[in-house]
N, C-alpha and C positions, 0 to 999 in steps of 0.2 A: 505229923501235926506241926511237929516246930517250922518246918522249911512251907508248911501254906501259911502260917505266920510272919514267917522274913519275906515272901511275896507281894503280902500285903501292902507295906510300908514302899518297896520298890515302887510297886504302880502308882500308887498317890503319889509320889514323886515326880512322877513320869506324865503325869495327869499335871500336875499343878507347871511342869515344863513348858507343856505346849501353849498355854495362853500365853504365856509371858513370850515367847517366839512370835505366835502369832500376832499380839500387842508391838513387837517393834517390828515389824514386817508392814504393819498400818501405821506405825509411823515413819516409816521410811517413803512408804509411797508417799504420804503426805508432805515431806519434804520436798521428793520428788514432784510433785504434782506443782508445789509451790515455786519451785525453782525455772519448770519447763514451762509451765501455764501461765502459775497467774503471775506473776514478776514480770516475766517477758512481754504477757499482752499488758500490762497495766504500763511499764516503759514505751510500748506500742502508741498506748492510748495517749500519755501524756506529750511523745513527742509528734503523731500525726496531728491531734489536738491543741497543741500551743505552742510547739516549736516549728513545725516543717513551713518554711518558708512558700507557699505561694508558686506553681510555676504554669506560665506562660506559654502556646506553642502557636508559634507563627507557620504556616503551611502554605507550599506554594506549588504547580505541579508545571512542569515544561516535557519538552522531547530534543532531539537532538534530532535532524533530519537532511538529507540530500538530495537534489535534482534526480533522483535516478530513477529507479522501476516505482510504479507506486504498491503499497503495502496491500498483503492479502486478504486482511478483515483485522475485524472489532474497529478502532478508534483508526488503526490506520489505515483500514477504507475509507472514515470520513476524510480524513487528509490526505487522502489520491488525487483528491480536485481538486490540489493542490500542485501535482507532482513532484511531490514530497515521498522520499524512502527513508527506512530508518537505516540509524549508523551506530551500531551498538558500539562498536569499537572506540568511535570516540563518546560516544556518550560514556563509558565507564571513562576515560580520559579527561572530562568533566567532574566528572563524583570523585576521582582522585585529586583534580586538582582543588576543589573546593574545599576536600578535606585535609589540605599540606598544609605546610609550615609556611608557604610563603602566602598560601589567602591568608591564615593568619596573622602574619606579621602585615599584611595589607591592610588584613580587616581592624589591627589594632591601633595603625596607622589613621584610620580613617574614623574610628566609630570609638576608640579608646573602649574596648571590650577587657580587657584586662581590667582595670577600674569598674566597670558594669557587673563583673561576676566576682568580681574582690569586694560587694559595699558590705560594712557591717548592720544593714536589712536584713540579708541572708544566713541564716540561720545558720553554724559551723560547719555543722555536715555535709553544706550543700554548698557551701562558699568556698572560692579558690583563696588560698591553699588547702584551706581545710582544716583538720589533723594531724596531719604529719608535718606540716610547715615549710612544704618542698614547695618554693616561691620560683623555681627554674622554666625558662620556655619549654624543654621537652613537659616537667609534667602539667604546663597549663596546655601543651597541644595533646594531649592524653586528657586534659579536663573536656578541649574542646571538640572533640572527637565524638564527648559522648553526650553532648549537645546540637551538635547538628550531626541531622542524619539523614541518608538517601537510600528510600529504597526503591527500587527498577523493576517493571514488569514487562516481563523478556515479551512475554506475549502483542500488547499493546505498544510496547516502545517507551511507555511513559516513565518517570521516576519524579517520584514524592518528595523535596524537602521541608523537614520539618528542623526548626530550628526550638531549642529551649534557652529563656531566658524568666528571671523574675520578673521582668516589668514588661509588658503589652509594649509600649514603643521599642524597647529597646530588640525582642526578639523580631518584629515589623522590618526594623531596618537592619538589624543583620542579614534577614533574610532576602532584602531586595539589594544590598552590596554583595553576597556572594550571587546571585544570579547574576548582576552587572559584569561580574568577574569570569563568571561562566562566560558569557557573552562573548568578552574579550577576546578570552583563549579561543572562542570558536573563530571569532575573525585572525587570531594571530596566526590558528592553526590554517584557514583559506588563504591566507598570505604565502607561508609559508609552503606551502601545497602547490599554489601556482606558481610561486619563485622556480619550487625544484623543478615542475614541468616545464617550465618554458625555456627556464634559462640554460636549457641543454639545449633546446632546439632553437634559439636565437643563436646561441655559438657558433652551431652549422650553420645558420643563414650567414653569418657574419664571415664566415669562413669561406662558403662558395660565393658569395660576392666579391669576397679578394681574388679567390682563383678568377672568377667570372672577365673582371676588370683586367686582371695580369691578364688572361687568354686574349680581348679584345685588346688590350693596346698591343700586343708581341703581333697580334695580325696587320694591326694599322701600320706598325712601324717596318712590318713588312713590305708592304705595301708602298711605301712609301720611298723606301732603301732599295727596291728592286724595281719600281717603276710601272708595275703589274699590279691589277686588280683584281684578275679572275685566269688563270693560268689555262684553264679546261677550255673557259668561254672565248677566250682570245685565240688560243691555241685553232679553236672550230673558227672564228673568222679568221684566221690568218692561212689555214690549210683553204677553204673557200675561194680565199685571192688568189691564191696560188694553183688551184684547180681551175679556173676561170685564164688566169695567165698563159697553165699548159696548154687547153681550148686552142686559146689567143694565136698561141707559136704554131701549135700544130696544123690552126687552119693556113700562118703564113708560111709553113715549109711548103703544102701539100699546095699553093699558090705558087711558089717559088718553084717548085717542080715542076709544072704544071707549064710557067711559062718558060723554063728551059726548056722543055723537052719542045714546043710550038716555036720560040723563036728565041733561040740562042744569045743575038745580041742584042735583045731586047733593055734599052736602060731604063726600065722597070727592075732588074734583076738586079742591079747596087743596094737600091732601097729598102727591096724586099731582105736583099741577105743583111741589110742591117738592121734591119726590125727585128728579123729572126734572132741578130747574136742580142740585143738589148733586150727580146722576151727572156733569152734565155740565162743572162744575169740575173733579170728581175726573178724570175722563179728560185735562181740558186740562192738568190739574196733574202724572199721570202721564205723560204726549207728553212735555211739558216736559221733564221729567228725562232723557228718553233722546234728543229730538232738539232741545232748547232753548239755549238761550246757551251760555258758556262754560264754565257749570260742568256741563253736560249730559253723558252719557255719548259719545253719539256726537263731544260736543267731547274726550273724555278719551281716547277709545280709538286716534289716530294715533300721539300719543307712549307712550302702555301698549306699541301692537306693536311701535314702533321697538326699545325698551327688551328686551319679550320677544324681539324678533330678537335682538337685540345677544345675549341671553344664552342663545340657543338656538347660534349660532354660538360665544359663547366657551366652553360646554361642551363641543363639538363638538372644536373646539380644543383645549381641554385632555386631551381624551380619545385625538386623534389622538399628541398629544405623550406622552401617557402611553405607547400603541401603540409610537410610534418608539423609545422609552426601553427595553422591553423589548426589542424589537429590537435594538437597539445594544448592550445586555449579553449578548444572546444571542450576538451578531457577536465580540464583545470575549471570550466564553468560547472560542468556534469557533477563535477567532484564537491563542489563549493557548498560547504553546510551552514545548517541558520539553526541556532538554539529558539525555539518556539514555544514562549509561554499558555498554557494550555489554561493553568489559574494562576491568578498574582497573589503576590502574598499577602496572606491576610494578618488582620489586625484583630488581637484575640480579645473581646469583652469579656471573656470570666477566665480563671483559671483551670486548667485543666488536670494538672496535678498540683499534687499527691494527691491519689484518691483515699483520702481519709478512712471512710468506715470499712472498704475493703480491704485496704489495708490490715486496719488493726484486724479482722476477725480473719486473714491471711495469717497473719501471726498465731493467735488463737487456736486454729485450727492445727499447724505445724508443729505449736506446740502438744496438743493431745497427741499428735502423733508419738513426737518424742516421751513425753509420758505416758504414752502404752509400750512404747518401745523398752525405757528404762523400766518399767514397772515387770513385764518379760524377765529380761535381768534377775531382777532380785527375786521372783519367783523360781526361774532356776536356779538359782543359787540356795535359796532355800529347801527347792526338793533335792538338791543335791546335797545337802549338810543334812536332814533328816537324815 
């Protein structure tokens, strides 16, 4: 009897515990609810609603393209009738360079953008420096980074920029100074393209027209020093003379003969035997010339051919390099890209962010999450301490 008596008193105790648990377990969440919910979307609401400055986005869309095969389909079929191919390679070489440090310092140079995203119009969190009061070029080229942006569609070829700015003019002409700059680089980079193709193969030209020149004078001066023009061709009229000489002789021995043997002291026979010995000078004297000492043809004509090779080869030469030369401007045309505005940039009549009410009920929303999340929490922790 006594110990269901002391029971008693236990449970009502134990009874009167659990509200009071339960009671701060609903106020916890309602802190909780306060802290992740309505705090956050209400700083949401007050600063999409009367602080967030206003922003701007000037849009423009180009390609980057080359004389080469034309494109398989979408947008770069319509630009085959063109003969226009895409060049991805330089087109990301475009988007990198529009997003460096030296467009920037161009673009600040030109459009004073540094002062345009530093005015105190723009709201703190959205204005360079901001925050943290880092007024450095790295972190205003990290500000501007994530202000103008490109995106590429491998497919199509095309790439998007969109530039953000607070004010309608001033995102317009940012956006039409980095295309300009695009521009540039694409001519610096066809300059550059056909520099290194050609000026190899003008080298060679320049090259076998010095050999060309030294081959032709060392033959002239040949020529000139030896008294011979054609050592092969002379050689054949000068054996010619001398075959017609022998003729000459042989018909006056076989005369000479002819009248000994008929009449002995014939004074025809003085004349004839002196014809015969003066043929046969002249023939010894013509041999000479084509197959005799050093000044002989046949002596002239090894170094004449060396000389004709030599300049038969550096013609050859020079003409191969002429060949490659056209080549290489023909390669250097093929090669030669044109950045192709597809849309210009436009001029924005409203602003386009912050999207305000989406915004704030983005907020909203992440916060319920977080307080179902938190709310989890301290429900475990509660079944866990029961």
């Amino acid at each position: 009897m006594d110990s269901v008596l002391d029971a008693t008193p236990a449970t009502a105790l134990l009874q009167q515990a659990r509200p009071s648990r339960l009671k701060r377990l609903v106020q916890r969440i309602n802190v909780a609810f306060l802290f992740t919910v309505l705090i956050p979307t209400l700083a949401a609401a007050v600063y999409y609603g009367a602080i967030a400055s206003d922003v701007y986005i000037s849009e423009s869309r180009f390609v980057v393209r080359s004389p080469q095969s034309a494109a398989p389909s979408g947008l770069g079929a319509l630009l085959s009738g063109a003969s226009l191919s895409r060049s991805s390679d330089d087109t990301y070489s475009v988007h990198e360079f529009v997003r460096s440090r030296d467009a920037l310092r161009e673009l600040d140079k030109k459009l004073n953008v540094r002062t345009a995203y530093s005015s105190k119009t723009i709201d703190i969190f959205s204005r360079f420096p901001g925050l943290d009061w880092d007024d450095s070029f790295e972190a205003f080229h990290i500000y501007y980074q994530k202000r103008a942006l490109i995106d590429y569609d491998s497919t199509s070829s095309i790439s998007v920029l969109r530039v953000r700015a607070y004010a309608a003019e001033d995102a317009l002409k940012i956006n039409e100074v980095l295309l300009q700059m695009g521009e540039r680089m694409v001519n610096t980079l066809n300059l550059r393209g056909r520099q290194d193709l050609i000026a190899s193969a003008r080298q060679e030209v320049k090259s076998a027209e010095e050999n060309a020149k030294t081959a032709a004078l060392a033959l002239s001066s040949f020529r000139a020093e030896r008294s011979v023009f054609d050592p092969s061709g002379q050689s054949a009229l000068q054996l010619q003379a001398v075959a017609r000489l022998e003729q000459e002789l042989m018909a006056t021995e076989a005369q000479l003969s002819e009248v000994r043997r008929v009449s002995p002291d014939n004074p025809q026979i003085g004349s004839l035997v002196h014809r015969a010995d003066g043929l046969r000078k002249a023939v010894a004297t013509e041999t000479a010339k084509v197959t005799g000492g050093r000044t002989s043809l046949s002596a002239k004509a090894p170094a004449f051919d060396r000389l004709v090779l030599e300049k038969t080869f550096a013609d050859r030469q020079l003409g191969s390099a002429l060949a490659a030369l056209e080549t290489a401007r023909a390669e250097a045309q093929r090669k030669q890209l044109y950045l192709v505005r597809l849309v210009q940039p436009s001029l924005p009549d409203m602003a386009m962010e912050p999207r305000r009410i989406r915004s704030v009920f983005t907020v909203f929303v992440l916060g319920l999450f977080a307080w179902g999340v938190v709310s989890l929490i301290f429900a475990s922790v509660r079944e866990h301490v029961d």
